[in-house]
C-alpha positions in Angstrom: 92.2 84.6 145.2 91.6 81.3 143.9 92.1 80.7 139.4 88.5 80.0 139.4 87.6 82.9 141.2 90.3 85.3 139.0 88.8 83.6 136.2 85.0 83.8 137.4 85.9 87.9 137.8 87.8 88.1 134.7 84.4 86.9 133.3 82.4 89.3 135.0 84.4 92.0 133.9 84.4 90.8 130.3 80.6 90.9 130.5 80.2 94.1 132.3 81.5 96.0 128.9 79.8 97.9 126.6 80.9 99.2 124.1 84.2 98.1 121.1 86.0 100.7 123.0 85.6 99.5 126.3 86.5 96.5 124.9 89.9 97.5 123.4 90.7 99.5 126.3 90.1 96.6 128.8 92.6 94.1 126.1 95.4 96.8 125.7 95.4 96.9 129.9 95.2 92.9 129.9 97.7 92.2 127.1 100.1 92.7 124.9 100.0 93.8 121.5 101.4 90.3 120.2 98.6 88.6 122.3 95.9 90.8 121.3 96.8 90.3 117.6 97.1 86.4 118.1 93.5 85.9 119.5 92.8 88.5 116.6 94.1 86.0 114.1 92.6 82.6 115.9 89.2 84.4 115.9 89.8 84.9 111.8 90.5 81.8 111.0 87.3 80.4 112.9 85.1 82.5 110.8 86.5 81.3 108.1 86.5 78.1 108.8 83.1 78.6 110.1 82.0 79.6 106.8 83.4 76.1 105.2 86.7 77.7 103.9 89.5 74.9 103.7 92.7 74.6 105.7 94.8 75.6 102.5 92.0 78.2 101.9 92.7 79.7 105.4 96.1 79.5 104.9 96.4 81.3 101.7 94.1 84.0 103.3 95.6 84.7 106.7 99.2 83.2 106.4 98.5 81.1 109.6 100.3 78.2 109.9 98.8 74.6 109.3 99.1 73.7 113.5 97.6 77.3 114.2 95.0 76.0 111.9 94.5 72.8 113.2 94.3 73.9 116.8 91.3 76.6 116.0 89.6 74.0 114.0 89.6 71.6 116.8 88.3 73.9 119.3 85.7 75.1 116.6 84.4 71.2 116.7 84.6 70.2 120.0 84.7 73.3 121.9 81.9 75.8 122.0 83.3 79.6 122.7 84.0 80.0 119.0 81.1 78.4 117.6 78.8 79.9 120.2 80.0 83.7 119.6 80.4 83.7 116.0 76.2 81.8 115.7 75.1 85.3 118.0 77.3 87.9 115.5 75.8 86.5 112.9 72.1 86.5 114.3 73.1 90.2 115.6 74.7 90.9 112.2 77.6 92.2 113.6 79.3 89.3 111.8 78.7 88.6 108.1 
């Protein structure tokens, strides 16, 4: 299988869940525990940052470094998946 068809399937799979635990279940099959806690913490600190909270704000908050900071930030600005995601939690209030 081609990446962009693995990656067009891992999509479809992604969006064929339904339910938190689905969800979980499907991330503890894909990856670790480390990896799973990592995107954990990136998603954090892009609420947060998402909700006008400054780097040294973040930092103090989640004990993420400044380049882990740095990286989410510029994917929060010129990227979209964060942005994108954390707009529809909040219009779904599953995000506040």
């Amino acid at each position: 299988m081609e990446a962009n068809t693995k990656r067009k399937v891992l999509a479809q799979a992604i969006l064929a869940l339904e339910t938190e635990e689905d969800c979980n279940l499907l991330l503890e099959d894909l990856c670790t525990i480390k990896e799973i806690e990592d995107m954990a913490h990136r998603f954090e600190i892009a609420y947060l940052l998402s909700q006008g909270k400054t780097f040294i704000d973040v930092e103090k908050l989640t004990g993420a470094s400044s380049a882990t900071i740095s990286r989410v930030n510029r994917c929060l600005k010129h990227g979209k998946g964060y942005r994108n995601i954390i707009e529809k939690m909040k219009k779904d209030h599953t995000l506040e």
